[in-house]
C-alpha positions as CSV (number, residue, x, y, z in Angstrom):
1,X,-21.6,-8.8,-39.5
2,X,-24.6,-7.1,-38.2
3,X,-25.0,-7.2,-34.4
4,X,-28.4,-7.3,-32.6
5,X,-30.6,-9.2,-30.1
6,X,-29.9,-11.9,-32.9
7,X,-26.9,-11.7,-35.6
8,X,-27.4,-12.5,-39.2
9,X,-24.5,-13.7,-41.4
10,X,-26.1,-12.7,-44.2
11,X,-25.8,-8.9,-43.3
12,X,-21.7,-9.2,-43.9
13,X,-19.9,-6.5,-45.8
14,X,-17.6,-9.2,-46.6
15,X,-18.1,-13.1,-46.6
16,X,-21.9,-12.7,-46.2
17,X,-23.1,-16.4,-45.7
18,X,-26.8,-17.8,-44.7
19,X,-26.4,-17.9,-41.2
20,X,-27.8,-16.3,-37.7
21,X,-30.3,-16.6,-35.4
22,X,-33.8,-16.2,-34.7
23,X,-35.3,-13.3,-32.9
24,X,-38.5,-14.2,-31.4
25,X,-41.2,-12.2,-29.6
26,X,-44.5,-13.4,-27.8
27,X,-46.9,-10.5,-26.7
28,X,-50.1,-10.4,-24.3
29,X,-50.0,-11.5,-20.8
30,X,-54.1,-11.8,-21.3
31,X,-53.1,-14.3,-23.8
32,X,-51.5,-16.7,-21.3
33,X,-54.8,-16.7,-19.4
34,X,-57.0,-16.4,-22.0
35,X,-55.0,-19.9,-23.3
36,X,-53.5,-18.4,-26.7
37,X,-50.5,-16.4,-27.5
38,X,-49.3,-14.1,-30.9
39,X,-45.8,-14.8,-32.1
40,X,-43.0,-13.3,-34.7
41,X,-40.6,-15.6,-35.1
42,X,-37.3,-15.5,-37.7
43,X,-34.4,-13.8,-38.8
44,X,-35.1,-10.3,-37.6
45,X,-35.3,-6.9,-39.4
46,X,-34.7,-4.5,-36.6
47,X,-38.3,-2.9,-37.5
48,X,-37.4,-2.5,-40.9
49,X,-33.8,-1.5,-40.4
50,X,-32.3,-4.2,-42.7
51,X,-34.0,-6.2,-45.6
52,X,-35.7,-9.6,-44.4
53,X,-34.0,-12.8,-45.1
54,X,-34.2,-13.9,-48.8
55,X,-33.6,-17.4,-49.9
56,X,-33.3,-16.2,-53.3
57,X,-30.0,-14.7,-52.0
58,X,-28.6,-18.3,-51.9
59,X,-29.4,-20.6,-54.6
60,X,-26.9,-23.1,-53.9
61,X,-28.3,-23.7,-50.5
62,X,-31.2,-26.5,-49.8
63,X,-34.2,-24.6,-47.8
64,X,-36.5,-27.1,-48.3
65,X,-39.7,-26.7,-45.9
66,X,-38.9,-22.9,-45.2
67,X,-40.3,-19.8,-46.4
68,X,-38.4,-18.1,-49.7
69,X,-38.5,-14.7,-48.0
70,X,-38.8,-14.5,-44.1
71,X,-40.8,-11.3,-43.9
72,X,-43.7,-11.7,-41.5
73,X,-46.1,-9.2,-39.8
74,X,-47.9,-9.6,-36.2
């Protein structure tokens, strides 16, 4: 499995399965004041170091209400 600030399952060599956790970052102190924030939020990509998350990956499994691909910019 590939380790981070938040592992995904799905990265195995061997046994890959959709599991993890989410890595999420909130930015701007002068957002807190300023009464709004901006957010990233998902299985995490190292900054392009490994593919996003891909429901297509896993046919079998029910997503319903989530995103196909988890693949979002700031």
């Amino acid at each position: 499995m590939k380790t981070g600030l938040a592992p995904r399952h799905d990265l195995a060599n061997e046994g890959a399965t959709p599991f993890g956790l989410t890595d999420c970052k909130i930015i701007s102190p002068e957002g807190f004041q300023g009464n709004y924030i901006w957010a990233i939020s998902g299985p995490s990509t190292s900054n392009g170091r490994f593919a996003p998350f891909d429901w297509t990956n896993w046919p079998n499994n029910s997503h319903y209400g989530l995103p196909r691909k988890w693949n979002f910019t700031w």
